[in-house]
C-alpha positions as CSV (number, residue, x, y, z in Angstrom):
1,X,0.0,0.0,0.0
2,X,2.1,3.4,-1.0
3,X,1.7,6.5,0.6
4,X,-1.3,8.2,-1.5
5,X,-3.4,4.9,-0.7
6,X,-3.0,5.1,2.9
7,X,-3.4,8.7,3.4
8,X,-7.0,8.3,1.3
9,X,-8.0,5.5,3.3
10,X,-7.4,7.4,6.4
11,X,-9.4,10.7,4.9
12,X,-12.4,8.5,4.3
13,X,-12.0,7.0,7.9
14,X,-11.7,9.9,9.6
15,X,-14.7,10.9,7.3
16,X,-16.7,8.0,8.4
17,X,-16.1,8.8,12.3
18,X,-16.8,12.1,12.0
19,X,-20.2,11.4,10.3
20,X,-21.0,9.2,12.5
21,X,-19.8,11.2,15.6
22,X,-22.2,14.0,14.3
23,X,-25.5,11.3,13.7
24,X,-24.9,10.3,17.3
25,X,-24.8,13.9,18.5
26,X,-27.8,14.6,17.1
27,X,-29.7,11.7,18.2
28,X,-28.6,13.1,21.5
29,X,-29.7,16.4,21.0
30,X,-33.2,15.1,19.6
31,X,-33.4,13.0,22.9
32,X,-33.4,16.5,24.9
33,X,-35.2,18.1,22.7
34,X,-39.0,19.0,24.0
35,X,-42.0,17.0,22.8
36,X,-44.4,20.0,22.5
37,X,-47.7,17.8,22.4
38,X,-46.9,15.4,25.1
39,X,-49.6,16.9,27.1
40,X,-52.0,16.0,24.1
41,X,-55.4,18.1,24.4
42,X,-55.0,17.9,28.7
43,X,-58.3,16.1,29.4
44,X,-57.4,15.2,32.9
45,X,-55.2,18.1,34.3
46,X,-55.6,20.0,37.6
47,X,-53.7,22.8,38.7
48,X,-52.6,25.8,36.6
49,X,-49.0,26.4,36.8
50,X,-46.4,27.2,33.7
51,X,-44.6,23.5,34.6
52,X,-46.4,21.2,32.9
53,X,-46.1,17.6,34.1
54,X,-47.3,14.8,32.3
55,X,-47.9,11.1,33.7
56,X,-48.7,8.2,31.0
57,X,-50.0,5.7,33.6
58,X,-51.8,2.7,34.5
59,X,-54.2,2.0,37.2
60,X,-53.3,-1.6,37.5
61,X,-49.5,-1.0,37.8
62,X,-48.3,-1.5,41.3
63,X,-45.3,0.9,40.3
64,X,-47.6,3.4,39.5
65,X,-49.9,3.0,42.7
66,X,-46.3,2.9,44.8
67,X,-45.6,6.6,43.0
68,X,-48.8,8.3,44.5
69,X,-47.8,9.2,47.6
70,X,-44.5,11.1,46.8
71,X,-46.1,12.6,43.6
72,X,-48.7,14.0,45.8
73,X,-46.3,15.7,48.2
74,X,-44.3,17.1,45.2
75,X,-48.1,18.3,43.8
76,X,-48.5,20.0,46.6
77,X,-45.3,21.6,47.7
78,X,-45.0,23.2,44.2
79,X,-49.0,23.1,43.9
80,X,-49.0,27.1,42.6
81,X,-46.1,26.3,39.7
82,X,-47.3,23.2,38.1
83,X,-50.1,21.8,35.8
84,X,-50.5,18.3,36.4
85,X,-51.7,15.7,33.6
86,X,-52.7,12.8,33.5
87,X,-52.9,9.9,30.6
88,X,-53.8,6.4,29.7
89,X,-50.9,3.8,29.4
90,X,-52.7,0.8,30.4
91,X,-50.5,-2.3,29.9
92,X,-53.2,-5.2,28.8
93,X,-51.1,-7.2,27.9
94,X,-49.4,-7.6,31.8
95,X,-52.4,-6.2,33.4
96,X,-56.0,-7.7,32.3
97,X,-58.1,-5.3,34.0
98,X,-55.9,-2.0,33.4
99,X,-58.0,-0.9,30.2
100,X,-61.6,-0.9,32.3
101,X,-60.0,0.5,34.6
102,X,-59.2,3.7,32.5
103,X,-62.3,3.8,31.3
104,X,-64.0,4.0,34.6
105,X,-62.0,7.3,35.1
106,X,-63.0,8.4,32.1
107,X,-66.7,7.5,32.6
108,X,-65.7,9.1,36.1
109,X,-64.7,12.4,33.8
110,X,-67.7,12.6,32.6
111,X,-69.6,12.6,35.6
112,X,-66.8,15.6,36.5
113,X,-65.7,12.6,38.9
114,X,-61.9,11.7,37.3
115,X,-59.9,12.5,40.0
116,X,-61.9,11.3,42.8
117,X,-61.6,7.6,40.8
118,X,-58.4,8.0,39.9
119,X,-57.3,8.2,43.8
120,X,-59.7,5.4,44.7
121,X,-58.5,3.1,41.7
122,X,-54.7,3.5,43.7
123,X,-55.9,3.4,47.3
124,X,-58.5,0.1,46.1
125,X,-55.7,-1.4,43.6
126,X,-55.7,-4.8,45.3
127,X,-59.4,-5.1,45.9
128,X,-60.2,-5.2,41.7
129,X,-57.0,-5.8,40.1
130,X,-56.9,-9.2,39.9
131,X,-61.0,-9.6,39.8
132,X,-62.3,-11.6,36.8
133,X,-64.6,-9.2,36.0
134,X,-63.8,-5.7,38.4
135,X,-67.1,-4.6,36.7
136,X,-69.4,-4.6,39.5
137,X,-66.7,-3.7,41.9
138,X,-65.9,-0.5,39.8
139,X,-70.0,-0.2,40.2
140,X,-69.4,0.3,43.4
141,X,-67.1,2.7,43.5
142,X,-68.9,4.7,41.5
143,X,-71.6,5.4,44.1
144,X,-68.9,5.7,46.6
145,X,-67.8,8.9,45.3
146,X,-71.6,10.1,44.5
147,X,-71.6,8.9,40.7
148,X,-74.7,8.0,39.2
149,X,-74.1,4.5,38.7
150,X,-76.2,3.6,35.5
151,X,-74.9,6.4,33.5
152,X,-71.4,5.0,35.1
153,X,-72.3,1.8,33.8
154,X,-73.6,3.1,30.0
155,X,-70.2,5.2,30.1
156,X,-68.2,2.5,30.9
157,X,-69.1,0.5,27.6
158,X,-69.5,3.4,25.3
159,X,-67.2,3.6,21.8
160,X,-67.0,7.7,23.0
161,X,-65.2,5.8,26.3
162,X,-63.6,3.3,24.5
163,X,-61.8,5.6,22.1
164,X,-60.4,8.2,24.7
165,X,-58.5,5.6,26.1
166,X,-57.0,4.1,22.6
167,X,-55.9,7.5,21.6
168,X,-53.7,8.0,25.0
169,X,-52.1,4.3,24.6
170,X,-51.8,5.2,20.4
171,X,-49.8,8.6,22.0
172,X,-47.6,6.2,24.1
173,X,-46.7,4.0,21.6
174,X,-46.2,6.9,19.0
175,X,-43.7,8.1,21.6
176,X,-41.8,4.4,21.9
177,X,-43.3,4.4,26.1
178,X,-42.2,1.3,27.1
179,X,-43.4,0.9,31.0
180,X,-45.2,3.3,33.4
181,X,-45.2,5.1,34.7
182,X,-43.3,7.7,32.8
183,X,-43.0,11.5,33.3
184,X,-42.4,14.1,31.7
185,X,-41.7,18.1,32.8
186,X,-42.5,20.9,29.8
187,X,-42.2,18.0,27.3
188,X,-38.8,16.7,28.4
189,X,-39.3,12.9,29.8
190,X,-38.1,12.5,33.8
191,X,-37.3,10.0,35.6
192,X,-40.3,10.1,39.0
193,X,-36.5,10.1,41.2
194,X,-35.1,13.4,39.5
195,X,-39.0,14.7,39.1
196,X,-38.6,17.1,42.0
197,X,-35.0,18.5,41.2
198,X,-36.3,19.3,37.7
199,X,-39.1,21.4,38.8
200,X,-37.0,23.1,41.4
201,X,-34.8,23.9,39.1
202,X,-37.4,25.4,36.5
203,X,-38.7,27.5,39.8
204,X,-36.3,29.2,39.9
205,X,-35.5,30.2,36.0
């Protein structure tokens, strides 16, 4: 190999790395990079702060019920700072009863009732999660928190129901969500143990 070969070879190697240096930056970059409509149209929020925190969750997910607690204290600490939202993530696949479950809250919603299930979903996880049909128990639950139960019940089954909760889990998967639950803070995904420092941080910007 004489001199003019090796010196081309190591042009178009150099090349190469640098290329390749500058795809991976990139990728890197796009990691960190906001996704603006991660809150999609913010069906379930409360709160109205600039700090907008996103949760893709599900109800049957003893990680997510384990979360609650902490993420409550956090809510209300920084309760005049943040919006809080919430979305569907139900993992069928690992959980049976997770998609009812999401649509109870949202039959819950429509009763102006979504957080009040929400909570009671968590608190009662272990009553219905592993029921083979949580249908009557969720029933109940609904006149626990002064629902009327057959519009509950109508709600429950409706396609209006049915397709609220597909279009969160199509959101997940469109964003490549691969457990719950997952957060994210002004579009930037979070993990729940750096959740806190993140929105101290944006406090004080």
């Amino acid at each position: 190999m004489n001199t003019r070969t090796i010196i081309t070879f190591l042009v178009i190697t150099v090349g190469v790395m640098l290329g390749v240096g500058g795809l991976l930056w990139n990728f890197g970059q796009q990691e960190e990079k906001p996704i603006a409509e991660i809150a999609g149209e913010m069906r379930y929020k409360e709160g109205s702060g600039n700090i907008i925190l996103v949760e893709f969750s599900d109800f049957q997910c003893p990680a997510c019920r384990a979360v609650q607690e902490p993420l409550t204290a956090i809510l209300l600490k920084y309760q005049d700072k943040i919006t809080m939202v919430y979305r569907h993530f139900p993992l069928s696949n690992i959980h049976k009863n997770a998609q009812i479950a999401a649509r109870a809250t949202e039959a819950a919603y429509q009763q102006g009732k979504f957080w009040e299930m929400h909570d009671l979903l968590f608190e009662k996880q272990t009553e219905w999660a592993e029921l083979t049909d949580p249908r009557e128990k969720l029933s109940e639950y609904a006149g626990k928190i002064g629902m009327e139960k057959e519009k509950f019940v109508s709600d429950l089954e409706s396609d209006q129901t049915k397709q609220v909760v597909a279009n969160d889990l199509l959101a997940a998967t469109r964003y490549r969500l691969t457990g719950t639950p997952t957060f994210f803070v002004n579009g930037i995904k979070t993990e729940f143990t750096q959740l806190e420092a993140r929105i101290a941080e944006l406090t004080k910007e």
